[in-house]
Structure formats: structure tokens, C-alpha cells
N, CA and C atoms as a LAMMPS dump frame, in Angstrom:
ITEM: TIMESTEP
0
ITEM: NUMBER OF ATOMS
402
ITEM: BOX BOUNDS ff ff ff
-5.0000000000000000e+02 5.0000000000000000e+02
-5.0000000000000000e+02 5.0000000000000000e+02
-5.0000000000000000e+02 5.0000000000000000e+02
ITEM: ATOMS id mol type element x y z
1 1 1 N 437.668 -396.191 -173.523
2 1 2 C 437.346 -394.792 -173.484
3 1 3 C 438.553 -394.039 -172.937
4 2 1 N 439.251 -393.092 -173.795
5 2 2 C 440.076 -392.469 -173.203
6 2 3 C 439.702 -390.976 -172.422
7 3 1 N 440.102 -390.641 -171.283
8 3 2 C 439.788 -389.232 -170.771
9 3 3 C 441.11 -388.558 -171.082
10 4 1 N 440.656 -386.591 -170.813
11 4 2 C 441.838 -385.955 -171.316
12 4 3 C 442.737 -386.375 -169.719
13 5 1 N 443.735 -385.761 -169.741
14 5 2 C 444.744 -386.322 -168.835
15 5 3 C 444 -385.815 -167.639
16 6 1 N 443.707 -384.485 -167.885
17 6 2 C 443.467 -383.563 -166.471
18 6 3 C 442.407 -384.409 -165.484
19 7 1 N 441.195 -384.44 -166.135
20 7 2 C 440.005 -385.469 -165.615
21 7 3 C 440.143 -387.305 -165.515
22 8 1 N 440.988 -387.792 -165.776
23 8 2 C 441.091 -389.113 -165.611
24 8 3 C 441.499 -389.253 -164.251
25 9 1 N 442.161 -388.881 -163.722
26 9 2 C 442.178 -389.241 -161.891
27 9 3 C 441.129 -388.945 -161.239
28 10 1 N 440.741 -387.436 -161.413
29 10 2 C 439.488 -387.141 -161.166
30 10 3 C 438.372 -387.603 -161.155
31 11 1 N 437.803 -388.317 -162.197
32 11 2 C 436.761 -389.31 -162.778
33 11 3 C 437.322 -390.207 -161.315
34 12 1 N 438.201 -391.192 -161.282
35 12 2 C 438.311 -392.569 -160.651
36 12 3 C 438.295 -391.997 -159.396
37 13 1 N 438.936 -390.921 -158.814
38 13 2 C 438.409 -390.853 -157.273
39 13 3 C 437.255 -390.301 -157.03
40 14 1 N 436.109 -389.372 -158.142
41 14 2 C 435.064 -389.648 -157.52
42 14 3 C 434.227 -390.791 -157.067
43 15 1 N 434.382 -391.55 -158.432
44 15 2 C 433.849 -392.929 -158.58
45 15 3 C 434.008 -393.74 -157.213
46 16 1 N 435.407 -393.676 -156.54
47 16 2 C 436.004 -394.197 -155.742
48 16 3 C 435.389 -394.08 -154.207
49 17 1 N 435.059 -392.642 -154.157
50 17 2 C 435.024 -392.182 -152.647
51 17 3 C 433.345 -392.214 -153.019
52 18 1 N 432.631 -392.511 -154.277
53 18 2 C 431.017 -392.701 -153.951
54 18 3 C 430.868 -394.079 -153.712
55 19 1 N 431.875 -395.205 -153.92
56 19 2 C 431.798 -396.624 -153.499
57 19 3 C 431.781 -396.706 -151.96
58 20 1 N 432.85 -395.544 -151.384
59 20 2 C 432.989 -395.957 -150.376
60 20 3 C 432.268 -395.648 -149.195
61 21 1 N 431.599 -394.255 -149.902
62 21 2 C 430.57 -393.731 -148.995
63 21 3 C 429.043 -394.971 -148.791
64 22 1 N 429.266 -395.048 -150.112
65 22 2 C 427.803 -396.121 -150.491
66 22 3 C 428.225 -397.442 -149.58
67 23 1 N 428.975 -397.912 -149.443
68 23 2 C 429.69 -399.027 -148.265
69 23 3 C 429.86 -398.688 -147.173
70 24 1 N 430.311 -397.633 -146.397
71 24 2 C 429.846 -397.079 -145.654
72 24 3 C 428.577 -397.016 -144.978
73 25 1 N 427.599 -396.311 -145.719
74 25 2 C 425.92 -396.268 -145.512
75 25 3 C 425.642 -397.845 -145.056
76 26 1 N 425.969 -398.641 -145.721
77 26 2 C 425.161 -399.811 -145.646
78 26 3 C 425.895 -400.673 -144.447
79 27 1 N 427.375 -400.292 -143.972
80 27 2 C 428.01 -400.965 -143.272
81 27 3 C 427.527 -400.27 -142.094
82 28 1 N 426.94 -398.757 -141.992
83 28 2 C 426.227 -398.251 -140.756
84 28 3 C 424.725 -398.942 -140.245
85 29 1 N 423.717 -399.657 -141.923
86 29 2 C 422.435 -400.236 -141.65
87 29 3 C 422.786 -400.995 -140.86
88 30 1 N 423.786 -402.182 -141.267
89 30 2 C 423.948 -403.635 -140.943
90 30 3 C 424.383 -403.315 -139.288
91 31 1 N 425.09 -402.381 -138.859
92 31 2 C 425.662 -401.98 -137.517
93 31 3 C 423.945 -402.208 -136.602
94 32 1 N 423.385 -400.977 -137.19
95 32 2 C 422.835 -400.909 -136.513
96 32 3 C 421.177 -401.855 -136.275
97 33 1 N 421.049 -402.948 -137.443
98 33 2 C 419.962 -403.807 -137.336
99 33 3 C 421.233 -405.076 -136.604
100 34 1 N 422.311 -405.332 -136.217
101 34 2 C 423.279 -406.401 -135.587
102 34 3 C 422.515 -405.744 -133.711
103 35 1 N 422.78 -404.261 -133.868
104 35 2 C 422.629 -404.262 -132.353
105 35 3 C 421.074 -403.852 -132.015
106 36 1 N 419.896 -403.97 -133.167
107 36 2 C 418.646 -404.309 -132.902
108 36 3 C 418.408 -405.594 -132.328
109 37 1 N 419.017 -406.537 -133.205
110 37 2 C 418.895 -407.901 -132.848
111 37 3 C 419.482 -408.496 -131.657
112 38 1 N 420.453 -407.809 -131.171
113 38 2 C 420.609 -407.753 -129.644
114 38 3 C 420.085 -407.615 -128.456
115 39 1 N 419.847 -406.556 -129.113
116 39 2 C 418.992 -405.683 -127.852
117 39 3 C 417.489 -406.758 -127.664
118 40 1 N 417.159 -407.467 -129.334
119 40 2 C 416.006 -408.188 -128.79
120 40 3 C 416.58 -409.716 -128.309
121 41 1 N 417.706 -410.118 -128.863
122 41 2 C 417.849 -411.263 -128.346
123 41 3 C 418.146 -411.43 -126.502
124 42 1 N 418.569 -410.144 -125.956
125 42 2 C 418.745 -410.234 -124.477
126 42 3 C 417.456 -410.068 -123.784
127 43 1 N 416.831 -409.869 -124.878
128 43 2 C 415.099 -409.551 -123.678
129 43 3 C 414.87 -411.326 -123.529
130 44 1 N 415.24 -411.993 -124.253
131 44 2 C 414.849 -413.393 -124.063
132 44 3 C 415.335 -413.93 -122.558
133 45 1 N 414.527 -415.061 -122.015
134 45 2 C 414.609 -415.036 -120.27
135 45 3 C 415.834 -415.562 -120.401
136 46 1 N 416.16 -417.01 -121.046
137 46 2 C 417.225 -417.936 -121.1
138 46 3 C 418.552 -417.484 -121.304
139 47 1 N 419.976 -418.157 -121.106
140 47 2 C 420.886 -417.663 -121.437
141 47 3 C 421.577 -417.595 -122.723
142 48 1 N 420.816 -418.431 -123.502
143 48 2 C 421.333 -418.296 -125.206
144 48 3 C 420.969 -417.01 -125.264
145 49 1 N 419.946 -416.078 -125.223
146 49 2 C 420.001 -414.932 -125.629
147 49 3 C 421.408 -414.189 -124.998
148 50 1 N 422.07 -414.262 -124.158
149 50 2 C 422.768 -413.284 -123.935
150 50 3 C 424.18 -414.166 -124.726
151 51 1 N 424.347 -415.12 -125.297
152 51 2 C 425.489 -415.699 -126.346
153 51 3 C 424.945 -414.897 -127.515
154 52 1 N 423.856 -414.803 -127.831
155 52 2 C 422.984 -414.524 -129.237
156 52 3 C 423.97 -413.297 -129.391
157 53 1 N 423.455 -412.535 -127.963
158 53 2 C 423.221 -410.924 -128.184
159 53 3 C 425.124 -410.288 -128.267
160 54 1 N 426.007 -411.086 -127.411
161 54 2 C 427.474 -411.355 -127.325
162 54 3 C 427.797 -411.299 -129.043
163 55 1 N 427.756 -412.551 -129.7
164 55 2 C 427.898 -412.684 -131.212
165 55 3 C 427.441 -411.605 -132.132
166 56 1 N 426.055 -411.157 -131.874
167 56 2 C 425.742 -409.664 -132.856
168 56 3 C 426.598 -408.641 -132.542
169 57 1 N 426.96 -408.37 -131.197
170 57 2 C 427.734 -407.067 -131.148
171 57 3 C 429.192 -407.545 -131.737
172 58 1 N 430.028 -408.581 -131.217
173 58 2 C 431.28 -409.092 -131.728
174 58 3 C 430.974 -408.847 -133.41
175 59 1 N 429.837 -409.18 -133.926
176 59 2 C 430.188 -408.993 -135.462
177 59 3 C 429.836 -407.838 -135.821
178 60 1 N 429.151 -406.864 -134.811
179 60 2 C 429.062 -405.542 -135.665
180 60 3 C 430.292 -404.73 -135.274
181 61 1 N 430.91 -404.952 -134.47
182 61 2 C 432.101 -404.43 -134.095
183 61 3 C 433.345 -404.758 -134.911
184 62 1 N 433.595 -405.628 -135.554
185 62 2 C 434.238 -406.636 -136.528
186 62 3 C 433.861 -405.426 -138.059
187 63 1 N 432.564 -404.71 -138.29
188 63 2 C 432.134 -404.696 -139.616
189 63 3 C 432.865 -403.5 -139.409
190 64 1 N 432.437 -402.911 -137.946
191 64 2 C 432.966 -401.411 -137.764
192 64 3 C 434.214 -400.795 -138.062
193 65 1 N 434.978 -402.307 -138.095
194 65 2 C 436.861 -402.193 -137.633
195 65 3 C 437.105 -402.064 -139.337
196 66 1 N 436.367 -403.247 -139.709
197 66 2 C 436.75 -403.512 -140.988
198 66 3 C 436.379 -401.772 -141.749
199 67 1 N 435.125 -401.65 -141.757
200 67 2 C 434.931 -400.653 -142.414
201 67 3 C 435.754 -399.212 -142.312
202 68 1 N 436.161 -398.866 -141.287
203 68 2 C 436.742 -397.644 -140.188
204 68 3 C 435.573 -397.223 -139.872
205 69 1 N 434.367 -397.059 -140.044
206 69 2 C 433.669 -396.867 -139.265
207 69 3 C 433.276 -396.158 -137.655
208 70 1 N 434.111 -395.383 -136.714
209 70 2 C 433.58 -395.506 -135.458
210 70 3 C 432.162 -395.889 -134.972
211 71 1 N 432.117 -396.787 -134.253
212 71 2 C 430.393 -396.823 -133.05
213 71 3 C 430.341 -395.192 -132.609
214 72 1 N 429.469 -394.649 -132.72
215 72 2 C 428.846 -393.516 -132.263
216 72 3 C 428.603 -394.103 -130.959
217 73 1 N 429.06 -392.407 -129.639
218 73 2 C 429.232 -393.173 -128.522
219 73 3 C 427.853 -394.081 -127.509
220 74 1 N 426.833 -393.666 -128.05
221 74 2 C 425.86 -394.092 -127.117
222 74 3 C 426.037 -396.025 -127.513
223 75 1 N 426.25 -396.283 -128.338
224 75 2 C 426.294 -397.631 -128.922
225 75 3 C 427.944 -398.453 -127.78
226 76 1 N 428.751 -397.444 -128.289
227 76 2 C 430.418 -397.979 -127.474
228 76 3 C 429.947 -397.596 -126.045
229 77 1 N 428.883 -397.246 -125.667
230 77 2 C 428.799 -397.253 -124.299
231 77 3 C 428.181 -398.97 -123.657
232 78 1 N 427.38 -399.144 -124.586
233 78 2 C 426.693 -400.015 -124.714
234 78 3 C 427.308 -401.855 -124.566
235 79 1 N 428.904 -401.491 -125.08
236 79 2 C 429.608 -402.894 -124.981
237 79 3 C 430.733 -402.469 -124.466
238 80 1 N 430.961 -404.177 -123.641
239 80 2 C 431.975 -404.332 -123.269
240 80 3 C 433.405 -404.511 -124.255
241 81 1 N 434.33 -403.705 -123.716
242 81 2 C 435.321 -403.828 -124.796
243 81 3 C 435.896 -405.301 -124.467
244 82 1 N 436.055 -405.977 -123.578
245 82 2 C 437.042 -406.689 -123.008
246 82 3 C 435.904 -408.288 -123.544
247 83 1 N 434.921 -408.521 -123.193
248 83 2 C 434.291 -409.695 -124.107
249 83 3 C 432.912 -409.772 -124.255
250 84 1 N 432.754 -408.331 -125.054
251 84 2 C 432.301 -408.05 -126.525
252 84 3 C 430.453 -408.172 -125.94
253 85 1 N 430.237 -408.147 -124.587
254 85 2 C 428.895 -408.055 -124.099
255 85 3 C 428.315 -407.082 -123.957
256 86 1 N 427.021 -407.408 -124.632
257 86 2 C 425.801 -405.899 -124.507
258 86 3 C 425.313 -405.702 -123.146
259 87 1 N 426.108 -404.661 -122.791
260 87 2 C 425.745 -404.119 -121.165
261 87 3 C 424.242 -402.872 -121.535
262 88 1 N 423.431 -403.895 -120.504
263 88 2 C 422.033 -403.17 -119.947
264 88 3 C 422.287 -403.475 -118.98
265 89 1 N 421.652 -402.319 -118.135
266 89 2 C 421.953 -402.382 -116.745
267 89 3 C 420.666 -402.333 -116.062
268 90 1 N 421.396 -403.683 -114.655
269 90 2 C 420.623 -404.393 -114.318
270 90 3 C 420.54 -405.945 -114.989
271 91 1 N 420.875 -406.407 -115.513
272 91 2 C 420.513 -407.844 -117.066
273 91 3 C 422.243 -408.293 -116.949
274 92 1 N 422.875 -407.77 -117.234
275 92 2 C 424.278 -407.872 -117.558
276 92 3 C 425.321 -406.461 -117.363
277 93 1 N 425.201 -405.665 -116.53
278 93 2 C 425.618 -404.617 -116.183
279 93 3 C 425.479 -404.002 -115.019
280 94 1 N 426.295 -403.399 -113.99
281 94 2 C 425.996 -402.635 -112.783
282 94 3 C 426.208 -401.144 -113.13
283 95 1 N 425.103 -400.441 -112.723
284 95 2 C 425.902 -398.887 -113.034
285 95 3 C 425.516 -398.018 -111.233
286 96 1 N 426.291 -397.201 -111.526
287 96 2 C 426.261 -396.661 -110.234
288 96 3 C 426.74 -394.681 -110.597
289 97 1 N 426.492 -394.3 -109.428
290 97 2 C 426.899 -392.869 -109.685
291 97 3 C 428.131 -392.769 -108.161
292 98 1 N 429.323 -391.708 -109.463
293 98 2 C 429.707 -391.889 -107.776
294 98 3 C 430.633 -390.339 -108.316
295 99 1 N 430.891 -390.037 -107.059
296 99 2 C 431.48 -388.26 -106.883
297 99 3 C 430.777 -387.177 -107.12
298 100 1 N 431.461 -386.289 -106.868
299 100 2 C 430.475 -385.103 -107.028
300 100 3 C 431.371 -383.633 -107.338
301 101 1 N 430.945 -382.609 -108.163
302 101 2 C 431.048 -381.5 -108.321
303 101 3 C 432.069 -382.219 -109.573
304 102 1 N 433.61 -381.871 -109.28
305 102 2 C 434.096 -381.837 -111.068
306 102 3 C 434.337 -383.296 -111.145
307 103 1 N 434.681 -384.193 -110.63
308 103 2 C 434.731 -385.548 -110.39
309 103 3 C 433.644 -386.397 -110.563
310 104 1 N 432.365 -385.941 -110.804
311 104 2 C 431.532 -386.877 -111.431
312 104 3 C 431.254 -387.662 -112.178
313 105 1 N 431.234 -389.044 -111.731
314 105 2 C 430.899 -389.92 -113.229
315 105 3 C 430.352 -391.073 -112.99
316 106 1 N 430.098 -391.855 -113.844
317 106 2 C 429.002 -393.274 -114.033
318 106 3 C 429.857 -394.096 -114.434
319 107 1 N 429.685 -395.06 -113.155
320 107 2 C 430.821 -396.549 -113.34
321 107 3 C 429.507 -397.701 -113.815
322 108 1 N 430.193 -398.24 -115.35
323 108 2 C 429.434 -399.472 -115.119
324 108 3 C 430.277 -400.925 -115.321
325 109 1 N 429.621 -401.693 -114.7
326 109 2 C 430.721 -402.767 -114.278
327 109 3 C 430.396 -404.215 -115.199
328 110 1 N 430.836 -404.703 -115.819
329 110 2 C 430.218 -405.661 -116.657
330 110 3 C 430.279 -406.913 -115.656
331 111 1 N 428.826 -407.666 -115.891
332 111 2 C 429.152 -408.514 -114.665
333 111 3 C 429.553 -410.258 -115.487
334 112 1 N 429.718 -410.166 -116.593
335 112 2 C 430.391 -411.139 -117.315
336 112 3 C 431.687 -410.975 -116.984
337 113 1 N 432.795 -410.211 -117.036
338 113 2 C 433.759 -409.874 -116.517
339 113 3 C 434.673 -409.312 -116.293
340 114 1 N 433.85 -408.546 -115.381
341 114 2 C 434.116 -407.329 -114.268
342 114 3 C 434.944 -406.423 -114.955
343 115 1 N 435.033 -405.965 -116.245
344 115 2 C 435.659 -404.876 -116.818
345 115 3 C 434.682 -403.685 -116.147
346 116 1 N 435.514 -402.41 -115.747
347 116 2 C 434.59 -401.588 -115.56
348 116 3 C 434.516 -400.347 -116.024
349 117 1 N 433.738 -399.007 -116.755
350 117 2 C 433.886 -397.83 -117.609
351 117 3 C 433.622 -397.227 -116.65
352 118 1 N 434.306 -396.147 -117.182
353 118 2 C 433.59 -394.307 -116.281
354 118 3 C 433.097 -393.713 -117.255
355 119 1 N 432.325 -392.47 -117.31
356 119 2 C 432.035 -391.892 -117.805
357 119 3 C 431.818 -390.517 -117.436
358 120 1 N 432.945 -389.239 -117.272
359 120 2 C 432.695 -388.287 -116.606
360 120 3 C 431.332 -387.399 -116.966
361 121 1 N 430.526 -386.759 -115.831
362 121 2 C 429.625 -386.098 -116.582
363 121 3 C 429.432 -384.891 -115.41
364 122 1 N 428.981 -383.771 -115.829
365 122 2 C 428.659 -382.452 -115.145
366 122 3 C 427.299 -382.182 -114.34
367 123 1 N 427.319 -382.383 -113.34
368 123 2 C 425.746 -382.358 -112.533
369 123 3 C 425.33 -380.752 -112.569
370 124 1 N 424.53 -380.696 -112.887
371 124 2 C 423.354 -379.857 -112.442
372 124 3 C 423.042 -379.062 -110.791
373 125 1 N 423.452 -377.599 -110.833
374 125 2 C 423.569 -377.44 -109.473
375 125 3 C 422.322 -377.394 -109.561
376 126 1 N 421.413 -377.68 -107.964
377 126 2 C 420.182 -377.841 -107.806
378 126 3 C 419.606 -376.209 -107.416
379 127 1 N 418.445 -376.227 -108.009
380 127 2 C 417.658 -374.724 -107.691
381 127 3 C 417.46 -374.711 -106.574
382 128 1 N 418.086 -373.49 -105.958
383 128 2 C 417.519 -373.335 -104.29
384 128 3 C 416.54 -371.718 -104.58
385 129 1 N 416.594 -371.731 -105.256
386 129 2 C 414.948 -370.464 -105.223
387 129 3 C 416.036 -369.152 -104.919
388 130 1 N 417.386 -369.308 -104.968
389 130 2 C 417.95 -368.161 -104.501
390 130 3 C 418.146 -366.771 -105.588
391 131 1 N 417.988 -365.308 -105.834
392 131 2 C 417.76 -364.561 -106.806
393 131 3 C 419.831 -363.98 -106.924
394 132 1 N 420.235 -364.103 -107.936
395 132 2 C 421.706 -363.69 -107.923
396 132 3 C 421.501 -362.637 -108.441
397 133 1 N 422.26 -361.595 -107.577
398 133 2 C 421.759 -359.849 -108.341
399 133 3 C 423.616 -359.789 -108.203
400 134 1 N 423.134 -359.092 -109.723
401 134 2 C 424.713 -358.598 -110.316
402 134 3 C 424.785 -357.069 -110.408
């Protein structure tokens, strides 16, 4: 089948960028049923679940790289960059709050090994019932 000149590139990069979107989509399912299966393999008491739950994130992180993909951050909060463990805290994770006013943030400490994140965040001044007249 020949196309006129103008539309023949045209044709192949739509074609192109609907493959990749469509690979995409499915490289986001597989992401996110890898860190379902995590999340259930660490509820297990024993310690194979937390190898289980180690291996699902290492390979959804692997699909992510491959794909370009970014983890959306609540997920990259979720693992350790350094060896590839699903931090819940409390189970496999310490979190703590520490500073206050612009310096605020949430340290969590992986207790596989001891890599540790911040996460700056903005507190909430507390209501003192006071009326501000402008």
C-alpha cells in the first residue's frame, strides 16, 4: 500500500505513539497488581513474605525503568531505593516526625538497611479560637 508522501510518516507515528501508550497502560496494570501482591505478601507472619514482597517491588521497578514509566510518588515512597524493600511502617520501616515550622518533615528509616528518606511537609498552624481583624 502506498501513502501520498505527506501522510506516510504521519500514519507510522500515530500508529507508533498508540503502541506505546497501549504498553504503557498495561505496564502501569502490571505495576500496580506487582505492588498488590506485596502489600499482601508482607501481611504474611513468616519471613518469606517479606523476600516475596522485596522481589515484586524489584520487578515492578525493573518494568518501570524499562518502560520510562515514573512510580507515582505515594508508591516511591513506599520503597526502599537502596534494597528494593516495601517499607510499612512499623513491619519493615521506622517513621518518625521531626522539626517544626519550615523544617518539617517525616524520616523513615528502612530497618533492612538503615537507608533513611525525608519528606518535607507544611504543618498546620493549630486553631487557638483567636479572631484576626484586618
Amino acid at each position: 500500500m502506498l501513502f501520498p508522501p505527506q501522510l506516510g510518516p504521519m500514519l507510522m507515528a500515530k500508529k507508533y505513539l498508540k503502541n506505546k501508550l497501549l504498553a504503557n497502560d498495561i505496564a502501569k496494570e502490571r505495576i500496580a497488581i506487582l505492588f498488590k501482591a506485596a502489600k499482601a505478601a508482607l501481611a504474611k507472619p513468616d519471613d518469606a513474605g517479606q523476600v516475596f514482597a522485596r522481589r515484586y517491588v524489584h520487578v515492578a521497578r525493573k518494568l518501570a525503568m524499562k518502560m520510562r514509566t515514573p512510580l507515582d510518588r505515594e508508591r516511591t515512597c513506599m520503597v526502599c531505593k537502596r534494597c528494593n524493600a516495601f517499607l510499612v511502617a512499623g513491619t519493615t520501616a521506622r517513621t518518625r516526625l521531626q522539626g517544626t515550622g519550615k523544617n518539617a518533615h517525616v524520616v523513615v528509616t528502612c530497618l533492612h538497611c538503615g537507608n533513611v528518606k525525608r519528606y518535607h511537609y507544611h504543618r498546620q498552624p493549630a486553631d487557638t479560637g483567636k479572631v484576626i481583624r484586618q
